[in-house]
C-alpha positions in Angstrom: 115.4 114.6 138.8 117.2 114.9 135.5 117.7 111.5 133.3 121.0 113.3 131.7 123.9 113.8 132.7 125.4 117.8 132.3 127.1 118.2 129.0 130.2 119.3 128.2 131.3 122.1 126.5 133.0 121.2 123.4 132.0 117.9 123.1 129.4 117.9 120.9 131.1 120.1 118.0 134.0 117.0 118.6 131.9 114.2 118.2 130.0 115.7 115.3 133.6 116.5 114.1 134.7 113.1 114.4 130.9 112.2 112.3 129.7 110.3 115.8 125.8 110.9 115.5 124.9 108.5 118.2 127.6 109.3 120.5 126.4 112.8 120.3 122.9 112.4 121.0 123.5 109.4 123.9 126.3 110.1 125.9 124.5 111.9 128.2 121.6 109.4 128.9 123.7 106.8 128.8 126.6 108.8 131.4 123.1 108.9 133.7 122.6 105.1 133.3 125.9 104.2 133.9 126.3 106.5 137.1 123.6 105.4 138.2 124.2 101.8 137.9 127.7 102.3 138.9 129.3 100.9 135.3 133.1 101.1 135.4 134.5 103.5 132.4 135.1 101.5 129.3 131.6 99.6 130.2 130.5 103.3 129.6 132.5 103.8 126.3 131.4 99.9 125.1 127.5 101.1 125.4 128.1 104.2 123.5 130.4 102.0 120.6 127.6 99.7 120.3 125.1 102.2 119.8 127.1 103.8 117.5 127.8 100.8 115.3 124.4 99.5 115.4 122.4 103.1 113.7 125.5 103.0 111.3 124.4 99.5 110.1 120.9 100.9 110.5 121.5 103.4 107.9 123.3 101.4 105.7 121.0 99.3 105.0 118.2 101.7 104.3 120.8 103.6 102.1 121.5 100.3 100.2 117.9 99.4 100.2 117.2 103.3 98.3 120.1 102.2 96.0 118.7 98.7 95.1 115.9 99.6 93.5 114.0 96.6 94.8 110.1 96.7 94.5 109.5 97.3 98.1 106.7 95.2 98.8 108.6 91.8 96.9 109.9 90.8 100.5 110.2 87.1 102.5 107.7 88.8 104.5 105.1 88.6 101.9 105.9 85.8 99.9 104.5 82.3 100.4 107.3 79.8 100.7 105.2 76.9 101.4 103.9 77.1 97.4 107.3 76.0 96.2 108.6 72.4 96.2 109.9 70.9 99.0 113.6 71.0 97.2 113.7 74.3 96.1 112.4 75.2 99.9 115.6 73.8 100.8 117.4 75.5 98.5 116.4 78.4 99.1 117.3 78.0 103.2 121.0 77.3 102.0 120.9 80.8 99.9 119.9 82.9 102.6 123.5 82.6 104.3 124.2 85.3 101.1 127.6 83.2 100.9 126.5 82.4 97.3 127.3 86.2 96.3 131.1 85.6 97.9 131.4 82.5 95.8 130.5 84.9 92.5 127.4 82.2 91.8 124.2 82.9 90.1 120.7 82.2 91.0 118.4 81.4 87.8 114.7 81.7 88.2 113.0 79.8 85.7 109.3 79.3 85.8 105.8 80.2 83.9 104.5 84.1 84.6 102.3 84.4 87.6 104.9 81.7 89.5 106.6 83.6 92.0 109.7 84.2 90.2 110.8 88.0 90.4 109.1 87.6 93.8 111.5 85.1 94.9 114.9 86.7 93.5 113.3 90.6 94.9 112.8 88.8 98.5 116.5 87.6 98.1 117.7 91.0 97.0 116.0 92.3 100.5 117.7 89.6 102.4 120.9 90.3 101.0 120.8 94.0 101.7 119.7 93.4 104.7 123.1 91.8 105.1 124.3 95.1 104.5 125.5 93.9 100.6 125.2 95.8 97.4 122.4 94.5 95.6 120.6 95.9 92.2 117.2 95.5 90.4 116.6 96.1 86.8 114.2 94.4 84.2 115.9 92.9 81.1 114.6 95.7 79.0 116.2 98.9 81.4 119.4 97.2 81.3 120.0 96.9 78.1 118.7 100.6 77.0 121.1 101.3 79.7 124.0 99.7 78.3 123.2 100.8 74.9 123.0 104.0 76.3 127.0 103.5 77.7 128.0 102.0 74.3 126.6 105.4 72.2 127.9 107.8 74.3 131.6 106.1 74.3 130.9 105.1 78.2 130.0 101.3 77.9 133.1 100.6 80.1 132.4 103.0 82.4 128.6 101.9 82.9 130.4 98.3 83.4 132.4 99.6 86.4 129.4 101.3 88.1 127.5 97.8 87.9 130.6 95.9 89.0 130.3 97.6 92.2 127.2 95.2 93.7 127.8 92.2 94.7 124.7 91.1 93.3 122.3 92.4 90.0 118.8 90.8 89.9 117.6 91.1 86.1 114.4 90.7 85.8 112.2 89.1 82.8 115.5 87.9 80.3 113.5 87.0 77.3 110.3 88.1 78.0 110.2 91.0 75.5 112.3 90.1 72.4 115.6 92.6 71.2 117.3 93.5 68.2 120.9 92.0 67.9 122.8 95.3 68.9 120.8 95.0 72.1 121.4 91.6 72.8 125.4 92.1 72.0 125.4 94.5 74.9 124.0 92.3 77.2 126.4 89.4 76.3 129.1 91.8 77.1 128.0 92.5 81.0 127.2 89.0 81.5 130.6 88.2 80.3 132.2 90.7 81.7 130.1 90.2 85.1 131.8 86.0 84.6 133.6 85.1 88.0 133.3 88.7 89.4 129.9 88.9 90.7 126.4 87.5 91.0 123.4 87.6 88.6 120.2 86.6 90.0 117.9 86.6 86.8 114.2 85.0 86.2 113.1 83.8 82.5 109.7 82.3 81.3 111.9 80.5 78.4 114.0 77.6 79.4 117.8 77.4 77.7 116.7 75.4 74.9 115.2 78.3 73.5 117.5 81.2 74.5 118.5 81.0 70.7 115.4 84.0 70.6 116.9 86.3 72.8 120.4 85.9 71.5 119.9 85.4 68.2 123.1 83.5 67.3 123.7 80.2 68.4 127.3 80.7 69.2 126.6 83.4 71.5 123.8 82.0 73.1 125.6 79.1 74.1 128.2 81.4 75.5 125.8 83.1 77.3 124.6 79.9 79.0 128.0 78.4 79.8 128.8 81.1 81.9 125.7 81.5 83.6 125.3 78.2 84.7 129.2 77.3 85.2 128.8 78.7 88.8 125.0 78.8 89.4 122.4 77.9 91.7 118.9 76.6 89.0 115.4 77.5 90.7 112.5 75.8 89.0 108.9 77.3 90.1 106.6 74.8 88.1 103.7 76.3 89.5 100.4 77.9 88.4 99.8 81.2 88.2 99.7 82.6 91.7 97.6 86.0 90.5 95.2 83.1 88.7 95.0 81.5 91.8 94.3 84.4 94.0 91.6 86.0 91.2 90.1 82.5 91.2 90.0 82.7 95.0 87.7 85.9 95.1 86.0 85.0 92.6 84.9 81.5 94.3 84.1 84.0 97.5 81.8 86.2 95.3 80.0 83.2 93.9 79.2 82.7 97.6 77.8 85.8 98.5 76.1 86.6 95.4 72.7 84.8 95.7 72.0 86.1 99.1 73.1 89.7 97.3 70.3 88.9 95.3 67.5 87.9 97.3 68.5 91.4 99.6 68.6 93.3 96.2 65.3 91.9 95.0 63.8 92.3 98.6 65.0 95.7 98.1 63.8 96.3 94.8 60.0 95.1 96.2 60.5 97.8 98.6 61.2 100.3 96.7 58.6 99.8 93.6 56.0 102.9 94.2 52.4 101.4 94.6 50.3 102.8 91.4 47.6 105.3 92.7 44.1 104.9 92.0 43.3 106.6 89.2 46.4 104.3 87.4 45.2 101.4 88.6 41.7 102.3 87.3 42.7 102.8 84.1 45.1 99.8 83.8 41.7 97.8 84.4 39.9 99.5 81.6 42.8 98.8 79.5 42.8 94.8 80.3 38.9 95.1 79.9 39.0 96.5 76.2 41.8 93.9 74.9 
């Protein structure tokens, strides 16, 4: 006995018409089910809706996860949230709500390398797709060649308008690799420009007090900061090296394993050594005999 119900002529070339993918491809089982179960009509048309609704939020988010740019694997999934501080745990509960990107508030990573950092601002950037929100990920270095880029060409403003369209940009590594002035300008302008419009999550080894290197001007460096921090949410990961950690970690397990690598290797060796023949042995005795 078929599980579909008979299609009707037309309708698919209507629903595909009316850009209906799932309606398309589950009316039929879903006409079965609901004969079959004896659903009343718009309990019918609710099940279709719902399926409909829920692959279009489906493919949203993988389009907006494509668009993002996120590091793939820099998820909640693989990061280990008991490493951080019992307050910033906390914190970073109340940011998972993603109401911080409505409020047009930044998140500022701060933190030694190896910490966790663009980790912990990539595994918000998942969440907050996930959320079906606009999200972008560049390093420091890509944005501002990218701007520059704009600014040449006569098209700064228009590169502007196609960042303003995420909710959120995660900039990766602000400081980390030091810029000429013209470089730096450029940046001042989008965080400026970003100011009260939209969020900037960003992570930096070097704390404010010396953000006079990456700006070069201590005017515009304090600009900079005042409208970072005017609406912002501060994340400080004062914790060793988490690649030190783990290389110590399989290091200590190879220190573990090696002697008894050894004795097999050595046991091995004695094996393997070829036993001298006769006449060798023979004339290794004359030799010992003469000295």
């Amino acid at each position: 006995m078929s599980s579909l119900a008979p299609a009707l002529p037309g309708l698919p070339g209507l629903l595909k018409e009316l850009h209906l993918p799932a309606f398309r491809e589950g009316y039929q089982s879903l006409a079965a089910t609901a004969e079959k179960e004896q659903l009343p009509y718009a309990q019918y048309l609710l099940m279709l809706a719902e399926r409909e609704c829920a692959e279009r939020r489906q493919r949203k988010i993988e389009r907006l996860l494509r668009q993002s740019r996120l590091p793939l694997e820099k998820t909640f999934r693989t990061f280990d949230l008991d490493r951080l501080s019992a307050v910033v745990q906390q914190t970073v509960n109340h940011l998972l709500d993603g109401t911080f990107v409505e409020r047009r508030e930044n998140v500022l990573a701060f933190g030694n390398p190896g910490s966790g950092k663009t980790h912990l601002v990539c595994a918000l950037g998942h969440h907050l797709a996930q959320q079906r929100r606009p999200v972008y990920f560049t390093t420091c270095s890509l944005l501002v060649q990218e701007l520059l880029a704009g600014k040449r060409d006569l098209k700064l403003a228009r590169t502007l308008k196609k960042l303003s369209r995420y909710q959120a940009v995660v900039i990766d590594d602000i400081g980390y690799v030091q810029h000429d002035r013209e470089e730096m300008e450029v940046l001042f302008t989008f965080l400026a420009e970003r100011y009260e419009r939209g969020s900037v999550l960003l992570t930096s080894n070097l704390p404010f007090s010396k953000w006079e290197q990456i700006f070069k001007d201590p005017m515009t460096t304090a600009a900079a900061i005042d409208r970072l921090v005017h609406h912002s949410v501060i994340l400080e990961l004062n914790l060793p090296s988490y690649r030190l950690e783990q290389a110590a970690k399989r290091k200590s397990r190879t220190e573990h394993t090696r002697p008894g690598d050894h004795q097999k290797s050595a046991g091995q060796d004695n094996c393997r050594r070829p036993k001298d023949n006769p006449q060798t042995q023979e004339k290794k005795t004359k030799d010992t005999a003469q000295k």
